[in-house]
MARZA-387858 format. One record per residue (C-alpha): residue number from 1; x, y, z. Coordinates in steps of 0.1 Angstrom, whole numbers, always signed. Layout:
N
   seq       u       v       w
   NUM       X       Y       Z
...
# end
This chain:
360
   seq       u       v       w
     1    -234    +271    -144
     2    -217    +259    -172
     3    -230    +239    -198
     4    -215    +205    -195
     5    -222    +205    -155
     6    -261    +213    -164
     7    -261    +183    -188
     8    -247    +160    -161
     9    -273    +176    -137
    10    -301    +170    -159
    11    -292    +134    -168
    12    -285    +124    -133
    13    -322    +140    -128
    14    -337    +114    -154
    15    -349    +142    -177
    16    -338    +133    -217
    17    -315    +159    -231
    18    -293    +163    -266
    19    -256    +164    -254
    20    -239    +195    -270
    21    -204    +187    -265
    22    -184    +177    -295
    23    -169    +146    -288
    24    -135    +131    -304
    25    -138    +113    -335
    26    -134     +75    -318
    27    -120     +58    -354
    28     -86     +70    -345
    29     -87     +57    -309
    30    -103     +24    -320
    31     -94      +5    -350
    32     -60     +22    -356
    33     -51     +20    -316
    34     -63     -15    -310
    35     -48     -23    -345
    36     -11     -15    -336
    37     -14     -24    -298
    38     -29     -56    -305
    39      +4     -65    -328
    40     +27     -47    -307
    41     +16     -68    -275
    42     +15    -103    -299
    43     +51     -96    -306
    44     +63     -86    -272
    45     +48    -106    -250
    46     +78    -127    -253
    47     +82    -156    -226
    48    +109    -143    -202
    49    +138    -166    -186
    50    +153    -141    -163
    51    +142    -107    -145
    52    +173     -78    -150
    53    +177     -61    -112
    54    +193     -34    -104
    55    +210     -24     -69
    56    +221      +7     -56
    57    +231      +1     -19
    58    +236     +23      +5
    59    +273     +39      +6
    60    +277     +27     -31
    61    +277     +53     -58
    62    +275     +27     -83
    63    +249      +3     -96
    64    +251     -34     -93
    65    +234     -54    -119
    66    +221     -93    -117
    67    +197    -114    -130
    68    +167    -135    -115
    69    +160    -165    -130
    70    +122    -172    -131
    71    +101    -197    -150
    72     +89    -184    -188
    73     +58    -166    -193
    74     +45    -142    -212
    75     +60    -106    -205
    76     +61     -67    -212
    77     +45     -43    -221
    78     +65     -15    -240
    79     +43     +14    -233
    80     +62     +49    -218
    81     +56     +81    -210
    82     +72    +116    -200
    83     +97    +114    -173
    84     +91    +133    -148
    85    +107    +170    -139
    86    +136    +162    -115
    87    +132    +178     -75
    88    +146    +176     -48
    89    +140    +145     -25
    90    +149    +147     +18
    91    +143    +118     +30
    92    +134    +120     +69
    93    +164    +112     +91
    94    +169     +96    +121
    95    +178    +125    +144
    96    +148    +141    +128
    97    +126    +111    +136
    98    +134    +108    +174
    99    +125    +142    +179
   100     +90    +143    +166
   101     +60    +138    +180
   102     +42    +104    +189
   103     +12    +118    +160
   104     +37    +126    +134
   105     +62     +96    +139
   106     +32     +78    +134
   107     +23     +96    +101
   108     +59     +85     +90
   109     +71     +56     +74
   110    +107     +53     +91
   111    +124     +23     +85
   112     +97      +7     +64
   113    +106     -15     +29
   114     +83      -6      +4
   115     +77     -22     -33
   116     +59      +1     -54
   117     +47     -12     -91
   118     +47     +12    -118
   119     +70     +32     -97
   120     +93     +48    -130
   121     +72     +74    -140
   122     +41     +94    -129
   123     +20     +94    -101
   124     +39     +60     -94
   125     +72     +71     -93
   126     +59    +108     -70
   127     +43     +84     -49
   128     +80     +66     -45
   129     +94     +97     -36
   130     +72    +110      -7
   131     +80     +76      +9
   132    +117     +81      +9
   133    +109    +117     +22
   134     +87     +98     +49
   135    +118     +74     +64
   136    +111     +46     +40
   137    +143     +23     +46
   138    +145      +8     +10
   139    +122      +8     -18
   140    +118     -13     -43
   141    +111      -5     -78
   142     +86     -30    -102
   143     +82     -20    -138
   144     +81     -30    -176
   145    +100      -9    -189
   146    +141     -12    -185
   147    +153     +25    -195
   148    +131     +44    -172
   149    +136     +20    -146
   150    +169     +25    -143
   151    +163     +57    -148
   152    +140     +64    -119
   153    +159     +40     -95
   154    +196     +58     -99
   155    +179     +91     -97
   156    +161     +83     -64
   157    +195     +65     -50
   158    +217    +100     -65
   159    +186    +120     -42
   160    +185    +100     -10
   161    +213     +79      -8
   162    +190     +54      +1
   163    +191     +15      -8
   164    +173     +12     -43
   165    +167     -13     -62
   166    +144     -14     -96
   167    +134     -52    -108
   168    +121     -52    -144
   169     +89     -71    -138
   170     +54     -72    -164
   171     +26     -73    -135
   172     +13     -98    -155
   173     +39    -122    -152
   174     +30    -147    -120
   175     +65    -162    -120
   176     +84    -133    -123
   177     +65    -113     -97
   178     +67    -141     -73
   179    +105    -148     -83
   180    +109    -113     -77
   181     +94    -110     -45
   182    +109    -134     -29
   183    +146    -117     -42
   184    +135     -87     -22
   185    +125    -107      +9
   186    +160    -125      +5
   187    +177     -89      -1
   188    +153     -69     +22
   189    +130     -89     +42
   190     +92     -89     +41
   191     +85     -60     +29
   192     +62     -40     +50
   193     +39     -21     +24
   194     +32     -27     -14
   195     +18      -1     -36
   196      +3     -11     -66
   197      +4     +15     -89
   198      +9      +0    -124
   199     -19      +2    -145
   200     -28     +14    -187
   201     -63     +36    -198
   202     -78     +35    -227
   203    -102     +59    -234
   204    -125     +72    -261
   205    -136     +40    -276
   206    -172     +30    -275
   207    -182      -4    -264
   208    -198     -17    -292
   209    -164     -16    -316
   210    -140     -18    -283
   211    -117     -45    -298
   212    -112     -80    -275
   213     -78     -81    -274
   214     -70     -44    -263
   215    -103     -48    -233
   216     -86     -82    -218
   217     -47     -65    -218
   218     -64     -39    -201
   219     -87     -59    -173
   220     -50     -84    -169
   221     -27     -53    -162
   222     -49     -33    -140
   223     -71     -57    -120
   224     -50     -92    -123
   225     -18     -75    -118
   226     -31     -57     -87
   227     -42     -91     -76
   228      -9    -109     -84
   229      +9     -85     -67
   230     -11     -83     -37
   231     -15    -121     -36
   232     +29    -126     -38
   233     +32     -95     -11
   234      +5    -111     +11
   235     +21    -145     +12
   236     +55    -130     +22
   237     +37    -109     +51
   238     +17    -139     +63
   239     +43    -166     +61
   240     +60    -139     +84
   241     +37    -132    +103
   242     +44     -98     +98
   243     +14     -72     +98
   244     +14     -48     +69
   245      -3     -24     +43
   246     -13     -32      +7
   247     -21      -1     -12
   248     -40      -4     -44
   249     -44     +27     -67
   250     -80     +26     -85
   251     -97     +55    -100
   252    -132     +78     -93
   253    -142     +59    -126
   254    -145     +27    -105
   255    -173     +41     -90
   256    -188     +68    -119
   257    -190     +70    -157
   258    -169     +94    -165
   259    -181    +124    -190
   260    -179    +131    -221
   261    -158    +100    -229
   262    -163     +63    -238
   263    -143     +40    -216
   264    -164      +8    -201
   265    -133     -14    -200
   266    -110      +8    -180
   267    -141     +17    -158
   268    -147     -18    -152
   269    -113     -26    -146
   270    -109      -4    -114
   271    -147     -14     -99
   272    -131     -45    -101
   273     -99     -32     -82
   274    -117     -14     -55
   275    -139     -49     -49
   276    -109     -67     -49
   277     -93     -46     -18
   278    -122     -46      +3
   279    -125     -84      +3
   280     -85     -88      +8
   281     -89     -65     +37
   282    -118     -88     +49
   283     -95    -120     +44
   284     -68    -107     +59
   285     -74     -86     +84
   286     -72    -117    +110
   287     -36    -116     +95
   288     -30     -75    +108
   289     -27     -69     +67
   290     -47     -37     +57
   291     -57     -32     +22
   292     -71      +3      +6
   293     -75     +23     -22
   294     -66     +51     -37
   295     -91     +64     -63
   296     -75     +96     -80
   297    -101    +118    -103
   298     -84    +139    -137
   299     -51    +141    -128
   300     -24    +163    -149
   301      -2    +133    -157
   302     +20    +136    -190
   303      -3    +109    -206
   304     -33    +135    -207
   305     -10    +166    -215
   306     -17    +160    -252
   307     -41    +180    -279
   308     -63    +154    -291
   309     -74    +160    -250
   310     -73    +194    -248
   311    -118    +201    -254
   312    -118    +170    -230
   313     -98    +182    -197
   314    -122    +217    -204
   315    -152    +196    -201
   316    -133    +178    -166
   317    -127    +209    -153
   318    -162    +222    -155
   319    -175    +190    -139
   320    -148    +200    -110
   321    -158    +219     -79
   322    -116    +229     -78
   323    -118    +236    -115
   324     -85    +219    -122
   325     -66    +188    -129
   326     -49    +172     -96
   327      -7    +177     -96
   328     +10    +149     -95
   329     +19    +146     -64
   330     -14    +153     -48
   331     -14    +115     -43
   332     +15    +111     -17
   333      -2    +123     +18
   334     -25    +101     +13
   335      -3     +70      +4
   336     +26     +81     +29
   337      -6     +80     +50
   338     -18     +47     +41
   339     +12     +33     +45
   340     +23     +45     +81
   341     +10     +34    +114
   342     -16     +62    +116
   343     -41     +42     +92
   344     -34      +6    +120
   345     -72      +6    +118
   346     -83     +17     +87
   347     -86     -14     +59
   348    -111     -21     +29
   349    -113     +17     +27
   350    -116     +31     -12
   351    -107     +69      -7
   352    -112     +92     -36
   353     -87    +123     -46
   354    -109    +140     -72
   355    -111    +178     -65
   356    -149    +172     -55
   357    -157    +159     -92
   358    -182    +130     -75
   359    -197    +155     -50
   360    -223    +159     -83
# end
């Protein structure tokens, strides 16, 4: 047994023990982090007059670019990441469709809208994907940041062929996420699942000199933007009258401490997600609206693929019956899933994708 999964053992067993494990000098993820982000935010969160959008219709090699007016609040955050390896993308055709099975057209999403949040890189944008291979009909594409927006969106349209379009939207931003959603019910109609994958981490910083600003961006992006979302998307759908599915993406650490690192406010934040699906799905399961969670453990994202992590994702490893970090894509059977009439009675549910890691 190796030595970080016998500390775990022993602490969970209430016997006191020295931890071992050389941890990551936290001054660099603390002052100097919340330092810069805290300026960097100041300065961008801008108030916001209009929403860029961006089409790409079906039969129309081109983009078409507009603007959505909504009212002025504070907006963006700059943040980015790797872009993703390109693959190939088959979405599920028609002729394909008819002749499956009852079980597997109900495993589908065929001729579903879906708005995803966070959908222009990472597990987000593989989770965007596997619904256009599942017979998604459009997809729509929320996210702060304008280049890999694009990006992502003309890529998926180049794969599929499918209708696309990618909104530039902070899920902080009330007025521009209700402005927004309304364009897409106008453009669309009410879309029939919403994926809220948007979300920040920050890690290795201990509580006691975790700076104020940096904890409340965090708790507004990942808990009140899942619940903005959720709350502009279940308007549309009940207005409607129109049954649907509301996926929210948490995180193991919504339900353990992770090990070795300091992070109470991202912890906190997804508790706080995973207690905010189970009482939509109580509210509005008289409206045929099913919310759930996804909770994903260590996953190999380009956001942990740097050295200052490398002793860390050892230590998660160890603490991992699979020994490994989940692939990226190890997320989209259960969201294609979730989304699709196979899960009509399944809401409130928090299901974790973690290798096994909370089996200990």
């Amino acid at each position: 047994m190796s030595v970080a999964r016998q500390f775990l053992r022993t602490c969970r067993a209430g016997r006191n023990t020295v931890p071992i494990v050389t941890r990551i000098p936290t001054n660099h993820f603390s002052t100097t982090r919340a330092n810069c982000l805290q300026t960097t935010d100041q300065k961008n969160r801008i108030p916001e007059k209009e929403v860029p959008v961006t089409d790409y219709d079906a039969g129309h090699s081109s983009a078409h670019k507009r603007t959505l007016p909504v009212n002025p609040t504070p907006l963006r955050d700059t943040s980015s990441s790797s872009w993703p390896d390109p693959e190939t993308v088959d979405p599920l055709t028609r002729d394909v469709y008819e002749r499956m099975p009852k079980t597997m057209r109900n495993m589908s999403m065929f001729g579903k809208t879906v708005i995803i949040t966070g959908g222009a890189r990472g597990l987000g944008n593989h989770m965007a994907r596997a619904c256009a291979e599942a017979g998604a009909k459009n997809i729509v594409i929320f996210d702060a940041n304008q280049e890999l927006g694009d990006e992502a969106a003309a890529e998926l349209h180049d794969k599929t062929g499918l209708p696309i379009s990618f909104y530039r939207v902070d899920v902080r931003d009330a007025a521009a996420i209700t402005a927004s959603v309304q364009a897409c019910v106008e453009k669309y109609g009410v879309p029939d699942v919403l994926i809220n994958s948007a979300g920040i981490a920050d890690s290795n910083i201990k509580a006691e000199t975790y700076d104020v600003a940096m904890f409340r961006r965090l708790i507004d992006i990942n808990l009140t933007g899942s619940f903005l979302m959720s709350q502009a998307v279940g308007r549309t759908m009940i207005a409607a009258g129109k049954p649907g599915s509301i996926i929210l993406v948490a995180s193991m650490s919504g339900t353990i401490v992770n090990y070795p690192q300091e992070q109470s406010c991202y912890n906190a934040s997804k508790a706080g997600v995973i207690q905010l699906a189970k009482s939509l799905a109580a509210e509005w399961a008289k409206n045929e609206i099913r919310v759930n969670c996804i909770s994903p453990g260590y996953m190999d994202t380009a956001l942990n693929r740097v050295p200052a992590l490398e002793a860390q994702k050892k230590i998660w490893k160890s603490l991992t019956p699979q020994n490994r970090l989940g692939n990226v894509d190890e997320l989209n059977g259960l969201c294609v899933f979730l989304g699709s009439d196979a899960s009509k009675f399944m809401t409130g549910a928090n299901c974790i994708i973690d290798g096994g890691y909370t089996c200990y």
